[in-house]
C-alpha positions as CSV (number, residue, x, y, z in Angstrom):
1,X,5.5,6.8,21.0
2,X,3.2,4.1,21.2
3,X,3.3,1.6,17.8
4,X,0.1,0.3,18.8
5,X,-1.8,3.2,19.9
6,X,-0.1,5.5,17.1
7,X,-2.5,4.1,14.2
8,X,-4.9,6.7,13.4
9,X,-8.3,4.7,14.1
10,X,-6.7,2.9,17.4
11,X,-5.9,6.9,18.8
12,X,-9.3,7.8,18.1
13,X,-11.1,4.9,19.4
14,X,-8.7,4.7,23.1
15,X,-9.2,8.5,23.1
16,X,-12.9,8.0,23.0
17,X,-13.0,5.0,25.4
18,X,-10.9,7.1,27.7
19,X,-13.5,9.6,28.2
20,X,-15.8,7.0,29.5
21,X,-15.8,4.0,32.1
22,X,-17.3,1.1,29.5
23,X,-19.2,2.1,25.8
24,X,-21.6,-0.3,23.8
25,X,-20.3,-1.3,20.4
26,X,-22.5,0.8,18.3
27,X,-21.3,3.9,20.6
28,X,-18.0,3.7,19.7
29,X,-18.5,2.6,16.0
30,X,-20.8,5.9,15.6
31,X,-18.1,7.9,17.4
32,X,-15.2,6.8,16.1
33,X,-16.9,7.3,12.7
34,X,-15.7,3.8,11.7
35,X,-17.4,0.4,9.8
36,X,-18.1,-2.6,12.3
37,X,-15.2,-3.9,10.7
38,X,-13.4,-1.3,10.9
39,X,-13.8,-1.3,15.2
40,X,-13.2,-4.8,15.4
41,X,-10.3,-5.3,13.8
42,X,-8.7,-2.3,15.8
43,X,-10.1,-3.3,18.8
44,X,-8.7,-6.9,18.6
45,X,-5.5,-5.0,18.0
46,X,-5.8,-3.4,21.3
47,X,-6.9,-6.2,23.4
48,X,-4.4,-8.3,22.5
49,X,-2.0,-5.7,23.6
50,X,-4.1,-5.3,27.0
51,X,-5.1,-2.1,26.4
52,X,-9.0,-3.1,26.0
53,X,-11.3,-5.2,27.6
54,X,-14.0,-6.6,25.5
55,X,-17.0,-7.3,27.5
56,X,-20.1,-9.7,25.8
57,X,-23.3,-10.2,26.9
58,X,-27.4,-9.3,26.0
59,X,-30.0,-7.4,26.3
60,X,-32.8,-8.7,26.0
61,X,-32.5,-11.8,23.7
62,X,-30.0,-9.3,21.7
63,X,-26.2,-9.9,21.9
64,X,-24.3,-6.8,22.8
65,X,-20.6,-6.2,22.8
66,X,-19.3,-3.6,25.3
67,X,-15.6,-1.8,25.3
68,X,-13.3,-0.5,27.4
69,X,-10.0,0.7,28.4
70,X,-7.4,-1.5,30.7
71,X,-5.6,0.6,33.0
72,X,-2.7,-0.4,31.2
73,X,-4.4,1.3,28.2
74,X,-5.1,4.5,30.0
75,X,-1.4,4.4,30.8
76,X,-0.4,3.8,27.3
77,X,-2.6,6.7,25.9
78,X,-1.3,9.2,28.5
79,X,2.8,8.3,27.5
80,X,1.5,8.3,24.1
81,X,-0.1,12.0,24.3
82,X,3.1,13.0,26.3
83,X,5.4,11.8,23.5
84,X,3.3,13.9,21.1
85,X,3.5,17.0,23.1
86,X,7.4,16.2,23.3
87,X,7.8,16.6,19.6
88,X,5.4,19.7,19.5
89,X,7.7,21.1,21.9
90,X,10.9,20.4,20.1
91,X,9.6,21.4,16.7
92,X,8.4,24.7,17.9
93,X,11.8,25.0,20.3
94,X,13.2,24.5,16.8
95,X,11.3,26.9,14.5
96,X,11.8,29.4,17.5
97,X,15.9,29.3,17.0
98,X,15.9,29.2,13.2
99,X,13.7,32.7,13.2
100,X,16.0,34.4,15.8
């Protein structure tokens, strides 16, 4: 498993991100059900593992902050699912021999 990923608000925000090419800040915060904070920490967590890219710019006159996923972090969140599944597996493998 992923250490980096594996942090409950990280999952959620790279399984967000995933289901979309780039998000807006306030997206993701709103999504992720999260504090501005909250989202930035995390997501510097992330970039600085290359899994996000944190893209700045405006609108307007007003600053906006976009997100998204690195391939890298794509990657990461697909051997991350996979190692979950793996211990889904094994523990129902498991509970399927102790009942026989």
């Amino acid at each position: 498993m992923d250490g980096v990923i594996h942090h409950p608000t990280r999952l959620t925000l790279v399984a967000f991100l995933s289901a979309c090419d780039e998000a807006e800040f306030a997206a993701v915060r709103d999504g992720c059900q999260v504090s501005d904070s909250v989202l930035s920490k995390n997501a510097s967590a992330l970039e600085a593992a290359g899994y996000l890219n944190v893209r700045k710019g405006h609108v307007g006159k007003r600053p906006r902050t976009w997100l998204s996923l690195t391939p890298t972090g794509r990657q990461a969140l697909a051997q991350h699912l996979a190692a979950l599944q793996d211990l889904v597996d094994a523990a129902r493998s498991a509970a399927g021999s102790v009942g026989a």
